[in-house]
N, C-alpha and C positions, 0 to 999 in steps of 0.2 A: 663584310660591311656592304651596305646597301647603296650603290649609285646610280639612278636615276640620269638618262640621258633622253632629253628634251629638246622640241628643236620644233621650227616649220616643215611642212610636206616638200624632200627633198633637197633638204640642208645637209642630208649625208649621218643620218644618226646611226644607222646599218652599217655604214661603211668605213666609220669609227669605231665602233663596237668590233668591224674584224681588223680594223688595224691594231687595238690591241690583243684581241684575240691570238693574233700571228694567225690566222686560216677564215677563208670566207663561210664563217656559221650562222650568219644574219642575211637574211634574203635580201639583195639591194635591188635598187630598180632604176633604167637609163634617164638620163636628163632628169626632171626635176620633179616626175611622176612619184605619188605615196606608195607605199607597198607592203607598209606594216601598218596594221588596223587591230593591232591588241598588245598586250603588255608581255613580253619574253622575255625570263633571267639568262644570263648567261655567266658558271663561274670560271674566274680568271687568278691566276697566279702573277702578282705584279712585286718582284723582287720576292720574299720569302712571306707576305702578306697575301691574305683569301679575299679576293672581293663576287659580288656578283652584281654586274651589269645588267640594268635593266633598259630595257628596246621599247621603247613606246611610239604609238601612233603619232605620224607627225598633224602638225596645228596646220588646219585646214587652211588656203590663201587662194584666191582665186578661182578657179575651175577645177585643179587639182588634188590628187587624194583621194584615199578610197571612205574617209569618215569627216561628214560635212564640219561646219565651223565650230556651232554652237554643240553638236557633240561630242568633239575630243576636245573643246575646252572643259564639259562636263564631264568624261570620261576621264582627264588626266588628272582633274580636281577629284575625282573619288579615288580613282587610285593612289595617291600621293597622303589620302587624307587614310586610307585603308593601309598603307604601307607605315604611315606614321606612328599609326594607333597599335600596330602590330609586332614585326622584328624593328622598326626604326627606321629612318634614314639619316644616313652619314653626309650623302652630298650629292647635291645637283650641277650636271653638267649640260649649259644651254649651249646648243649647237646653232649655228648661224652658218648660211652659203656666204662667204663673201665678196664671189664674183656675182652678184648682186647687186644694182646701181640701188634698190631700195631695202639692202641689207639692216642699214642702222636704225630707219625708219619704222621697220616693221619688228623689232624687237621690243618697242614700248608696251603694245597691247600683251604680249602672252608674256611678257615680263611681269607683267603686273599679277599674273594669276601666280606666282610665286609665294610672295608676302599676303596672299589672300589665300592661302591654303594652309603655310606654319608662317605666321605671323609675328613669334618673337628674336626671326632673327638668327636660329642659334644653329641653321644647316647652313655648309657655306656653298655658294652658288659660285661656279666656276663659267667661262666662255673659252668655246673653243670654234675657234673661225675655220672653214672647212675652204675646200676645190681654190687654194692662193699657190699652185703648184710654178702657173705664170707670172704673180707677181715678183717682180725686179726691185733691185738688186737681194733683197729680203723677205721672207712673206713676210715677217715681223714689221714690216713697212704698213702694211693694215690698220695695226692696233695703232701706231704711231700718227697714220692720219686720221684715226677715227673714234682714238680714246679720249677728246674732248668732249666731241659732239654727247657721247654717251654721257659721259658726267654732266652735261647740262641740261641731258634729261633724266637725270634723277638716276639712270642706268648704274650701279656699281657689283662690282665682282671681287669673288678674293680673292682670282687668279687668271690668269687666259691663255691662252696655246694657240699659236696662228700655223695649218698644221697643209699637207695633202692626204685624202685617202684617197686615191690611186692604187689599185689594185697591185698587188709584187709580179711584176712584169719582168724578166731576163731581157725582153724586148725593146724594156723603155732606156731611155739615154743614160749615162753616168749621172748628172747631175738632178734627175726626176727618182732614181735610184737612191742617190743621195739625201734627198730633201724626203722621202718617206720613211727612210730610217731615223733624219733627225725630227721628225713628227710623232715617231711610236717614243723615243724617247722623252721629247717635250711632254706628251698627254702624262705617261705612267709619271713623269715626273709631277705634274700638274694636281693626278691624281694623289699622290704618295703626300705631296706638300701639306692639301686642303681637305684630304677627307679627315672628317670628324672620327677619333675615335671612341669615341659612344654614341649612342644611337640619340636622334631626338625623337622623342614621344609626346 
């Protein structure tokens, strides 16, 4: 089945892709630089289920990124509209940085190209909050301060994951150790809950 992972330039859409992956197979890139400027499947084994993950250019924001504004909003609309018409899509996963002071903010505009591209509704669109490795005492503390404001702007999801992708480091502490394991299982769970299965077309 077909999942679609969307995001702004630097949200970490590569770096979620290999934290389910289990292995780094998506090129990722430092700080909040783009670094994929086309559309890569990748497939994955998640419990005894076939999916394949798709890597898309991140939505252009600022100076950053290797494919300006107004073309990966037009690039990810033909894709999405070409993937629909095609095998299908099961489910969209919007990827958001959340150590972003304008995380919440800047999700309304390319949220909006969602329901402008399948329109009735019937793919369900997931959120998965990215780089809350420092958030205390929970990342889940994110969605908690921030799942209002979304709902007031029209913002809704059928499910969310507030996760780290931090590289699997021996290096890093017990407790960053920790919270990437429970982040590979949140997503697959995430995944497994909300993806459709049949395709929409």
């Amino acid at each position: 089945r077909n999942v679609v992972v969307c995001g702004e330039v630097g949200a970490g859409k590569s770096s979620l892709i290999n934290l389910i992956m289990g292995s780094n197979v998506a090129i990722t890139a430092a700080g909040t630089a783009g670094c994929t400027s086309r559309y890569t499947p990748y497939d994955v084994m998640i419990g005894e289920q076939c999916f394949k993950l798709w890597d898309t250019a991140g939505l252009y924001e600022g100076s950053e990124g290797v494919v300006p504004a107004a073309t990966a909003r037009k690039n990810l609309t033909a894709f999405l509209r070409g993937l629909d018409q095609a095998e299908g899509v099961h489910l969209l996963i919007y990827c958001v940085r959340g150590a972003r002071a304008r995380a919440v903010g800047a999700l309304l505009t390319n949220y909006k190209i969602f329901p402008s591209v399948i329109s009735d509704g019937k793919v369900p669109i997931v959120i998965v909050v990215t780089c809350l490795e420092d958030v205390r005492p929970q990342m889940e503390d994110w969605w908690n301060r921030n799942k209002n404001e979304l709902a007031q702007l029209g913002i809704q999801f059928s499910g969310h994951a507030c996760v780290t992708t931090l590289k699997d480091d021996p290096m890093e502490s017990p407790d960053i150790l920790e919270r990437r394991a429970q982040s590979y299982q949140e997503v697959c769970q995430l995944i497994l809950n909300n993806c459709s299965q049949t395709p929409h077309k």
